[in-house]
Structure formats: C-alpha cells, structure tokens
N, C-alpha and C positions, 0 to 999 in steps of 0.2 A: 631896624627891621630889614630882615636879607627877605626880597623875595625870589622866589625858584621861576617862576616865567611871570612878566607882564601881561597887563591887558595885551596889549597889541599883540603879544607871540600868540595868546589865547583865540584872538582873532582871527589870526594868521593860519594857525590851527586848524582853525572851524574851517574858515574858506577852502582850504584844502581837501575837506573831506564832503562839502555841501555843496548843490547845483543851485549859484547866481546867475539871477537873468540880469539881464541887461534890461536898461532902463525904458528899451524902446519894445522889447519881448514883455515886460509885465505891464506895459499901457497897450499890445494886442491880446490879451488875454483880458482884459478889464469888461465886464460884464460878459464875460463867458460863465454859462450856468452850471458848470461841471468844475471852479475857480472859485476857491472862497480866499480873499485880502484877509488877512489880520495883524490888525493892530496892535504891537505891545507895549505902546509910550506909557507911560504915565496921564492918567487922565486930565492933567494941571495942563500937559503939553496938547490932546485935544482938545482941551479947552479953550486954549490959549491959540493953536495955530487951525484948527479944523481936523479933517479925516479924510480919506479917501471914502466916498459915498459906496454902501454898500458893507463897506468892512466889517467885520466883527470885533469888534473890542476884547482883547485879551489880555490882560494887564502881564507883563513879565514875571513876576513875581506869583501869580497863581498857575501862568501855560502849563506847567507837568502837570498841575493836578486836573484842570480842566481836560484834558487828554485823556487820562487814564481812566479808564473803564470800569475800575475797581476805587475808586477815588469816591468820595462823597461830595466831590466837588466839578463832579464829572458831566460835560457837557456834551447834550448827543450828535452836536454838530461835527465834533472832531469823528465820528465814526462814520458818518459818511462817506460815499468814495468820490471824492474831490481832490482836487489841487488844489494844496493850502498855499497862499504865498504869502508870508512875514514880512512885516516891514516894521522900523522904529524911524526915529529920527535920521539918521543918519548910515545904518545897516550894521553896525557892530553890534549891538545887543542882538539884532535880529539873525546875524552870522552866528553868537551861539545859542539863541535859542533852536534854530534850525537844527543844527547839530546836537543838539540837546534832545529834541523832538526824533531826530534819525535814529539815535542811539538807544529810545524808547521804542523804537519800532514804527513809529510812523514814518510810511515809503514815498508817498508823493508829497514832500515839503520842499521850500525852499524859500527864496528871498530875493531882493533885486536891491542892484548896488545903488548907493548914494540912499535910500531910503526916502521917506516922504517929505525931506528939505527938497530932493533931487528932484523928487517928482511933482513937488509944486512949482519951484521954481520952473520947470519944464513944459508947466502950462498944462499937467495931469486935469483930471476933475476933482475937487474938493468940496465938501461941504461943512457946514458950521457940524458942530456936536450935538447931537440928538440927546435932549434930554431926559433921562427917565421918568414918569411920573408917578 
C-alpha cells in the first residue's frame, strides 16, 4: 500500500489552516462562560486518565454529526455562540477535527497544543469522569 500523504502531513496540514493556543492561553480561558472545552478522546481514555472539569464529551467519531444542525444527531450546544476549544490526547486528532469543524463552517474553533497529556501534566484542573446514570 502507497499512501498519498501521511498522518503527520495531514496534521501539518490542519495546523496550517487552524488557530492553536498555547498551553498557557487555553488554561486563561478555562471557565470563561462564553469557552466551551471538548473533549474528543475515546471514553476508554476518560476513563482511564480524567477530563478537564467542565468539558463536554464529544467522541471523534460522531463531532460532525453532533455539529450539524440538520444531523439527527445534532446537539444544541454546538449552536451556541462560544468558543469551542478541542482537545484530545495529545492535539493531532484534535488539529483535524478543528479543521474539519472550520471547513463545516463552524468560526470560533480551535485547539491548544500538546492536548490534555500537556495539560495535565502542567498541573491544568482535572477531574475523574462523570458517570452517566
């Protein structure tokens, strides 16, 4: 198998065309009420490492549909007029779904580098995972 670009170029890509905060810009933004976090780890990985308290859980794999307004899957927090800021583990899923999310038309997205490793380790706020009941 040839492939035509790698993850990483795809990365590369996204970051090119998406506004990254900086690690120390999305912990002054942290409970601003006009700032919604979301999360698009895998729920194995909240479960497993915590959340940033506050976030909204978005799984990667449903964000566009949750977005779209025409979606049956459509949630009405994305339509709100906030600052959405994405994070995953590390910030490359979250580089394209930003970009992903921009190219649907949503204008205030972005993402902060290193992701919720960087931001734990950095002594952010965390909390365990909220369980649904």
């Amino acid at each position: 198998m040839t492939l035509t670009k790698s993850c990483k170029q795809l990365v590369e890509a996204a970051n090119a065309k998406i506004q990254t905060l900086s690690l120390d810009e999305a912990k002054k933004k942290f409970g601003d009420d006009n700032v919604q976090f979301v999360d698009i780890r895998d729920v194995r990985e909240l479960e497993r490492e915590g959340t940033i308290p506050g976030a909204l859980h978005a799984p990667r794999g449903m964000l566009e549909f949750w977005v779209d307004p025409d979606s049956p899957y459509f949630k009405p927090v994305f339509a709100e007029e906030k600052q959405f800021i994405l994070y995953c583990q590390s910030s490359w899923r979250s580089a394209l779904a930003t970009a992903t999310l921009q190219d649907m038309g949503l204008n205030d997205v972005c993402h902060f580098e290193g992701g919720y490793g960087n931001w734990k380790k950095s002594g952010g706020a965390t909390q365990a995972r909220q369980r649904k009941s």
